[in-house]
N, C-alpha and C positions, 0 to 999 in steps of 0.2 A: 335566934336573930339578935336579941339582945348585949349576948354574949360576943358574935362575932365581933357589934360595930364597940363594944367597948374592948375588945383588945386589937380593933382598928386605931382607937382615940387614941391609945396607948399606945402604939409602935407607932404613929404619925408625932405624937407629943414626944417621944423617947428621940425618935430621928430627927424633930426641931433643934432638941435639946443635942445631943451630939455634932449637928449644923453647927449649933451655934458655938459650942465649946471649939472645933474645929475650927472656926474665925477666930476666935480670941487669940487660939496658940498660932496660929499663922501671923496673927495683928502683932504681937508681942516679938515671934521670929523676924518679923519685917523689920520692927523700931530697934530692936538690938545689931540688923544688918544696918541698915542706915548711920547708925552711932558709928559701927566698926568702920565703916566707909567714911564718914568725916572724919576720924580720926586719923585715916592714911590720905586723905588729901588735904587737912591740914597740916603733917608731919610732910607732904612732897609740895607743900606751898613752902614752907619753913624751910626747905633743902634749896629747893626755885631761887630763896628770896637771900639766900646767905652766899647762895652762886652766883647771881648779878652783883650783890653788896662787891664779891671778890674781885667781879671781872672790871667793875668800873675802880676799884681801888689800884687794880695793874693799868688799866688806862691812863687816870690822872698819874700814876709814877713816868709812865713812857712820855706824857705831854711834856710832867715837870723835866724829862732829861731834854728832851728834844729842845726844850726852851732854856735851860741853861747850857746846852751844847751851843746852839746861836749865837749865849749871851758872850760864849768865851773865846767862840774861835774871830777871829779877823778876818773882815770884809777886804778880800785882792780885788780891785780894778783892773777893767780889761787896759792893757796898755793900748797906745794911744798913737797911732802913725800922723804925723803930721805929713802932706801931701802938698805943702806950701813950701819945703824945704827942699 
């Protein structure tokens, strides 16, 4: 009797212990998945943020043309029917 409940202690205490070893390497798998995954959504914020930088830098060029396109062409007046004549 003595015998059974101490190789009961012993396979409950053995199975704590492989429990608990099993958490660690999952805890450890988990922190090194998380790192890898910041690291690709910081590297697709850095692509995000260099493709806005671009698209607003072709914006202000098309403003700058459209605005020195106005500055150069001449304003035609509608001609002018006089109806007193």
């Amino acid at each position: 009797m003595k015998d059974q409940k101490k190789i009961i202690e012993i396979t409950i205490g053995a199975t704590s212990f492989l429990f608990l070893v099993v958490c660690i390497l999952a805890l450890i798998s988990n922190i090194r998945m998380n790192r890898r995954i910041a690291r690709y959504l910081d590297s697709e914020t850095r692509f995000r943020n260099e493709e806005i930088r671009d698209q607003q830098k072709y914006l202000k060029f098309l403003i700058d043309k459209k605005q020195k396109m106005e500055e150069s062409s001449t304003i035609v007046e509608p001609l002018k029917i006089d109806d007193e004549a």
